[in-house]
N, C-alpha and C positions, 0 to 999 in steps of 0.2 A: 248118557253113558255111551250110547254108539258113538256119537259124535265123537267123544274124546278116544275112544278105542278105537275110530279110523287114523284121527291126527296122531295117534300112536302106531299104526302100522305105518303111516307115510311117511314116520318120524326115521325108525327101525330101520325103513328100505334106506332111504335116502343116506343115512349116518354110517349106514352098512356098507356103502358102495368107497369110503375113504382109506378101504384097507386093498383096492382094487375093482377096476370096471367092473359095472355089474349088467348081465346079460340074462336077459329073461324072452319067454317067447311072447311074440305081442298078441295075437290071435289065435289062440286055442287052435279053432276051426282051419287053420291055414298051419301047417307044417312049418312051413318054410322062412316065415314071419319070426321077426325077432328086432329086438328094442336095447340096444347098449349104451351105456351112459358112461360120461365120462368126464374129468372134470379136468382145467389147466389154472393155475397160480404162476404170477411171474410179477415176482416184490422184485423193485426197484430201490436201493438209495442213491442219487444221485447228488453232485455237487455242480455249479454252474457259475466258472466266475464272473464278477459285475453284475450278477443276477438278482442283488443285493437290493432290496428297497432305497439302502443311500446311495446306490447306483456304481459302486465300485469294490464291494464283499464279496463273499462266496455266499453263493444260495446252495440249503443243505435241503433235501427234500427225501421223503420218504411215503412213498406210494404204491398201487401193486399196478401196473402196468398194464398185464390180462388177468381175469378174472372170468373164465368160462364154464360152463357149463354145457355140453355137446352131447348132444342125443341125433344117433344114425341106427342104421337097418335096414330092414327088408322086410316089404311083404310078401312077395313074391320071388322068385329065382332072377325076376326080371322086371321089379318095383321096387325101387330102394329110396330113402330120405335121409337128408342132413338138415340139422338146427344144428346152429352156432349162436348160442346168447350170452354175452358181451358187457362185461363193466368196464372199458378202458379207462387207462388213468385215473384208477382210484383214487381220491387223497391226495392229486397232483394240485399243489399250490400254481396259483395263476398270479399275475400282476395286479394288484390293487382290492385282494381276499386277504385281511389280514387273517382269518381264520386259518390259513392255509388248506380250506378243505371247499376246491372249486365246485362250486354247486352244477355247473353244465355239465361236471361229467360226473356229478353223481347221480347215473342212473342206469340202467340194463337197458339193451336194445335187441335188436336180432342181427347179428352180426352176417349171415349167412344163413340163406333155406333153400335146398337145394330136392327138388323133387326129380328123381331120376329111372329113366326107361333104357331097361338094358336088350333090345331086342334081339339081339347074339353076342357071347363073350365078347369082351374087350371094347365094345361098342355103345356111347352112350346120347341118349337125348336129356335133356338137361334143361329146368324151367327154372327161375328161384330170382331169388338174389344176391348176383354172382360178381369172381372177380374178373375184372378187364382183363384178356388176354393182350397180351405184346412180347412179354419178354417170360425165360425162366422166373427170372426173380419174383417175379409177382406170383407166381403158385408155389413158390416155396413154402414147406412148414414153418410156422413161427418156432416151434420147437427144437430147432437142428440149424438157427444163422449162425455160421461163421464167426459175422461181427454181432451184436447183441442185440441190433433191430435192424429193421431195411433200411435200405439204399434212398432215402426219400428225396434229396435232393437231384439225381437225377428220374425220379418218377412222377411226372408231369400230365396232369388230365384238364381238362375243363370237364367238372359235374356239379351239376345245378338241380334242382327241380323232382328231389323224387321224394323230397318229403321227409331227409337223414342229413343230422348235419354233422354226422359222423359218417362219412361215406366208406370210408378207408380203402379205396379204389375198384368200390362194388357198386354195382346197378341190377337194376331188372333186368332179365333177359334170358334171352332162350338158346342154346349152343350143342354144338355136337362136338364128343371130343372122345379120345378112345388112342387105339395103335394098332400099326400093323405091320405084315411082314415079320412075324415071330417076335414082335417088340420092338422093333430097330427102329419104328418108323412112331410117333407123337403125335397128334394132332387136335385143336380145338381152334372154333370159329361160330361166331354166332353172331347177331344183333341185340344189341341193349338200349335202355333209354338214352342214355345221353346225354344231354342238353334240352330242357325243354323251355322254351319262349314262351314271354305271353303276347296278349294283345293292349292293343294301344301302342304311342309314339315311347321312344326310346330317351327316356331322362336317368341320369348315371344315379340318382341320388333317390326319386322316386318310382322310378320304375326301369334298373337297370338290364332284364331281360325284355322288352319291349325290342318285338321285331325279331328276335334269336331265333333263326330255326324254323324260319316260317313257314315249310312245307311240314314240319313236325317228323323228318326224319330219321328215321335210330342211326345208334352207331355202329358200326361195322367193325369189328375185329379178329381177329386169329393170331394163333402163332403154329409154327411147324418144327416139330424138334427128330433129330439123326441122333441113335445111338451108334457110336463106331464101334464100342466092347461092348463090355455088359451092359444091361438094358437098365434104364431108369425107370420102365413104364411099370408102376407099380399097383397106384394108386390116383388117387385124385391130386396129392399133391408131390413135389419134388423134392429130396431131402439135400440139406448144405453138409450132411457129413452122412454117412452111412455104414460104418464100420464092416467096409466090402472086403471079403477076400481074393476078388477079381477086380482087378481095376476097369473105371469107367471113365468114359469117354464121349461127353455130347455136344452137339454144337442145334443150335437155332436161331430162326427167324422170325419176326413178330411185325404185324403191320396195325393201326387204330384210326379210325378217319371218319368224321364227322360233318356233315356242311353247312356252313354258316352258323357255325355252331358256339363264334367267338368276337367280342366286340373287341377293336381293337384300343389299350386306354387312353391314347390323346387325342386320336379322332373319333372315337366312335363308331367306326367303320365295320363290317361286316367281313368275317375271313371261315375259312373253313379252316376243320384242325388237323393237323395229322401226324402221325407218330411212326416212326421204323425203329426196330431194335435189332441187334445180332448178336449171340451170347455164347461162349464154350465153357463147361463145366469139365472139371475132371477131378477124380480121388485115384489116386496109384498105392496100394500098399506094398509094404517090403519085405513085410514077415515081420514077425514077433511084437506084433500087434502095433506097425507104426505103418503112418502112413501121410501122402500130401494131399493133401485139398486147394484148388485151386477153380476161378471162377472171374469171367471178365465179362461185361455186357457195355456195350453200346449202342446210344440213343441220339435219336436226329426227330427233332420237334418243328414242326411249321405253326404256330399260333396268328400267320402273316405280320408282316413289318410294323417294327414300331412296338410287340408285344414283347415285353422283356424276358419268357420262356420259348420267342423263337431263338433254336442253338443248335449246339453240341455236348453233351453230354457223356462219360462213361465212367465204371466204379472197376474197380480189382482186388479179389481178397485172396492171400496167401496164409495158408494152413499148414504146420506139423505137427500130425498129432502121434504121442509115445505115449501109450494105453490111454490110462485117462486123461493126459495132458497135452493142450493143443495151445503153445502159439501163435498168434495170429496180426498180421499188418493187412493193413487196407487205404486204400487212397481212391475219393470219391469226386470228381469234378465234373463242372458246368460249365459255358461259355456263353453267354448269348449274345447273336450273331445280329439283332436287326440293331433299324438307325433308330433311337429312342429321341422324345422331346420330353421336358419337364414337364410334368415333374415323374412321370415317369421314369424310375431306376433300374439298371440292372439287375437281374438276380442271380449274379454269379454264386457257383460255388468251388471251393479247394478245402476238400475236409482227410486230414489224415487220423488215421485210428490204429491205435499197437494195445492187445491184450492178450489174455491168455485164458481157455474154457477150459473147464474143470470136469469132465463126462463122469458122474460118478455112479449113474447106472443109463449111460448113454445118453438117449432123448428122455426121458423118464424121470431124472432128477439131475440138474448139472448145476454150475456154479462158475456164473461168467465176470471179468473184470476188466473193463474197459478204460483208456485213455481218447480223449480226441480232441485237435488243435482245430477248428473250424471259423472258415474266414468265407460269407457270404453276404453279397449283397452286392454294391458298386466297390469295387476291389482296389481298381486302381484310376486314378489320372492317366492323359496322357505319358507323360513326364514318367510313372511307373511309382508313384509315390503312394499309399495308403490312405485314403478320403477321410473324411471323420463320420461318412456315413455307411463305412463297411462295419459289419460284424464280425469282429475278430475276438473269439472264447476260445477256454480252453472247459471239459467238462469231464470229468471222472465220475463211472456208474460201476456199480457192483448190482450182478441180477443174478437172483437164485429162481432156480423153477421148477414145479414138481407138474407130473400131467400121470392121472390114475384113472 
């Protein structure tokens, strides 16, 4: 009888919390202590053409994208925590699952642990399992893109070796990250894992980390961000629309550099990686609850010669949003710049996106519908013709998403 009348109070809390966050204090004995929970849903239907098993149909798919559950606080005025645990791509059909329900990603992970030391406002030390600093984009909220997910083809890491093989551009590590100068000023930088090698000789097929990184060490990154108006510094993360009455104005810089931290694929060769980005963000509203959103980032990858991610890279996303209704064009592109050998391919990309987000209680519950014409891979011949081993789709998503 206890037993069932505890699974009945955990049952109560837990079911309770779907009419809005629920915020309790965590330790009696500690004031200041407190436990919020929260949840995010982002159902996906997409379509994908030639996505088709006969290799030329439309694949029709329905799955939920995020599936979180996020519990943050504080035990102290100057002890705080994030968990982020993570169903991605629920129910996402894979190639050759006639079930259409891929078993690798049916399963929860920790998406994000973030143990945090706040030793004076606005100032933070940071231990967990974090994301790579480079660019804005990358700490932006999933709940507030412009377009309907990231920018991934221009976001480019080597991670290997930490034990996730859903990494989604997060490692171990430790960073310091905060603002200053009354908010106008950004900053985060730390060391993370990385890359890590093993031992023994370097065989591509059984022991492709053999030799990686042989002094075993982390990776180095930061980004630095300038507010020119209003401030962005809010929070841990950045938002892609933010229903401001003062228009904002940022620009940044992000650097990522690892050594030896990359084999290269047709010689095997040993390169260090490195990454720069520079990015400006802005919203201008007008009045009468409209407003532009706009957002440009550029990226410049060293993976050394011969690696089809060493490039140039940048995305642009163009926003009007009239109350609840936002517009949106995007155009995302790759180049990469080394001398490749077979069978080594390009990974270029040229991906255009036109939809329109539906805010209909802002970040909280919205309803987004996407187009995009996407041509990656080896693009072109000399001659400017289309290979028959470019990827050239076209993909329609419809994503609703609720976050309580």
């Amino acid at each position: 009888m206890r037993r069932n009348a505890l699974w009945l109070g955990v049952a109560v809390f837990v079911f309770s919390t779907t009419a809005g966050a629920a915020r309790v204090q965590l330790i009696p004995a500690l004031p200041d202590s407190s436990l919020n929970i929260n949840m995010q849903m982002q159902g996906w239907f997409q379509a994908l053409e030639n996505a088709a098993p006969n290799g030329t149909g439309w694949d029709y798919r329905v799955f939920l994208r995020r599936t979180r559950l996020i519990l943050s606080g504080d035990f102290t005025k100057q002890l705080h925590f994030f968990v982020n645990i993570d169903a991605p791509n629920w129910g996402r059909a894979n190639a050759g699952d006639p079930t259409g329900l891929n078993q690798v990603n049916q399963r929860f992970l920790i998406q994000d642990v973030r143990m945090v030391y706040e030793p004076v406002p606005g100032i933070f030390v940071v231990g967990g399992f974090l994301i790579i600093p480079i660019s804005r984009h990358m700490h932006q909220s999933t709940l507030s893109f412009n377009t309907i997910d990231q920018h991934t083809a221009t976001l480019r890491f080597q991670q290997t070796g930490t034990g996730n093989s859903n990494l989604a551009f997060r490692e171990p590590g430790v960073e310091a990250h905060g603002w200053l100068f009354d908010k106008r000023v950004g900053f985060r930088f730390g060391l993370y894992n990385g890359v890590r090698g093993t031992t023994g000789a370097y065989d591509p097929v059984t022991n492709p980390l053999g030799g990686v990184n042989p002094d075993a060490v982390p990776r180095i990154a930061g980004y630095l961000h300038l507010n020119l108006l209003d401030s962005e510094e809010r929070g841990f993360l950045y938002q892609g629309v933010y229903f401001a009455e003062k228009p904002i104005l940022s620009v940044g810089v992000g650097t990522n550099y690892q050594a030896k931290s990359v084999r290269v694929p047709a010689t095997g060769q040993l390169s260090d990686y490195r990454g720069t980005a520079a990015d400006v963000f802005l919203e201008y509203p007008f009045g009468n609850d409209t407003a532009v959103n706009f957002q440009f980032a550029f990226y410049n990858y060293d993976f050394g010669d011969g690696h089809p991610s060493t490039g140039n890279g940048f995305f642009s996303d163009l926003g009007y949003r009239y109350g609840q209704w936002q517009p949106v064009v995007s155009y995302e592109y790759f180049h990469g710049t080394s001398t490749l050998t077979a069978p080594t391919l390009p990974d270029d990309a040229r991906i255009w996106t036109a939809g329109i987000n539906w805010w209909i209680n802002k970040t909280t519950a919205n309803l987004k519908w996407e187009f995009q014409h996407v041509r990656r891979g080896l693009l072109s011949s000399p001659s400017g013709t289309v290979l028959a081993t470019n990827q050239n789709q076209k993909i329609i998503t419809l994503a609703g998403q609720l976050f309580f």
